[in-house]
C-alpha positions, -999 to +999 in steps of 0.1 A: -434+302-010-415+270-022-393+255+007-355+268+005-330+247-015-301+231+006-268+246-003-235+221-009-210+227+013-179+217-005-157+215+028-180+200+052-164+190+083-149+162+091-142+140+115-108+137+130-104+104+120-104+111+079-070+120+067-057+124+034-067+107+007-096+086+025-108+122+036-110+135+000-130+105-006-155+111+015-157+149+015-177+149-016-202+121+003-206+137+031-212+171+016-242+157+000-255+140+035-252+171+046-282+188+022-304+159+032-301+169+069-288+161+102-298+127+101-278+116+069-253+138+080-245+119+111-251+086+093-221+098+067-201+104+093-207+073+108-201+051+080-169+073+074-153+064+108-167+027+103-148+023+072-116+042+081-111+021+114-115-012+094-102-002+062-069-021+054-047-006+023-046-034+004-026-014-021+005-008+003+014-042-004+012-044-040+029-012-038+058-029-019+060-057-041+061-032-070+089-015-050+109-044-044+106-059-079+124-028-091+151-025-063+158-064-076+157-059-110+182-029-107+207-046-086+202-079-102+207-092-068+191-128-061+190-122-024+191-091-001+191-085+040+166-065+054+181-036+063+199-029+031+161-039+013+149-012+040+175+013+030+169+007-006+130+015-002+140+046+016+158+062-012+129+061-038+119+092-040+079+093-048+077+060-026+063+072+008+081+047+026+106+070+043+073+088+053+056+056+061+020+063+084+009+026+088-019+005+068-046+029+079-029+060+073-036+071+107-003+072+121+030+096+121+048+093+098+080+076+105+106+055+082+091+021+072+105-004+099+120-039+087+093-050+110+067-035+090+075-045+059+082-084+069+038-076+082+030-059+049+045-093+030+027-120+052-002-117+034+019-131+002+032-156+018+067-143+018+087-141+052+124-128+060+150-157+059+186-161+071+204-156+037+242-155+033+260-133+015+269-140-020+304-136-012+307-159+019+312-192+017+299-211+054+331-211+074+339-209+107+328-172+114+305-160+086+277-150+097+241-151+082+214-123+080+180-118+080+166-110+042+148-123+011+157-142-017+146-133-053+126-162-055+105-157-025+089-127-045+080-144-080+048-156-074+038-127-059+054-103-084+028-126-112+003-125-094-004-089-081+021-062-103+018-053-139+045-069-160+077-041-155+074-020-186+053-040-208+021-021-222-016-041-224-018-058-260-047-060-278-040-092-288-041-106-252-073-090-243-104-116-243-135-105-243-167-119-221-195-126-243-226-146-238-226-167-269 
């Protein structure tokens, strides 16, 4: 008699810490431990944990960037406060940020805090400001507001988001060669 072949489990379990889309990543992986026994098994796991605690979601900032981008381009604003840039980000739909559950996914979800996203744009370089309104001229009594100015964004917006609306062209492409 040959020695019995390891079934795949295809919804091995987890550990708490794996939510969402960093546990459908690794549900795959770890089924496939699993086969080669308890002691891959718990090295999965392991390594799962290891990552999830010290993963950072790089992509929630480019996200937000992409975000913003748009919410400036359709108001053709050249400077916004916070909160209304907050509120803003709250009303897009498919966004997540009125659902917001931190970099590491780990938290509950809760609306994106103007704290939050000043955190998730250090990186870039780009911090809140006091702006004034467009339609205030500094006299006696205006007051200023916390925000961003288009500008603050541009370098950014070049660097890490795909041109709004514009397709790759072939013509642009260059190809790697080792002539």
């Amino acid at each position: 008699m040959g020695a019995q072949q390891p079934v795949l489990d295809l919804n091995p379990n987890l550990p708490k810490d794996l939510r969402n889309r960093m546990a459908d990543n690794w549900r795959p992986l770890i089924a496939i431990a699993d086969c080669f026994g308890p002691a891959w098994a718990r090295l999965a796991r392991e390594a799962a944990i290891t990552f999830a605690h010290s993963f950072h979601d790089e992509d929630a900032g480019v996200i937000l960037l992409s975000d913003i981008r748009d919410i400036f381009n359709r108001t053709t604003a050249d400077r916004m406060a916070s909160v209304d840039l907050i509120t803003a980000l709250h009303d897009i739909e498919e966004s997540g940020w009125s659902e917001y559950r931190g970099m590491r996914d780990d938290q509950q979800p809760k609306k994106l805090s103007q704290g939050e996203m000043a955190r998730l744009l250090k990186p870039f370089g780009i911090r809140p400001r006091s702006i004034w309104p467009v339609s205030v001229r500094r006299r006696k009594g205006s007051s200023s507001r916390k925000g961003y100015y288009r500008s603050q964004f541009e370098e950014a917006w070049s660097r890490y988001c795909e041109p709004a609306g514009t397709a790759a062209q072939g013509s642009k492409i260059r190809l790697i060669s080792n002539r």
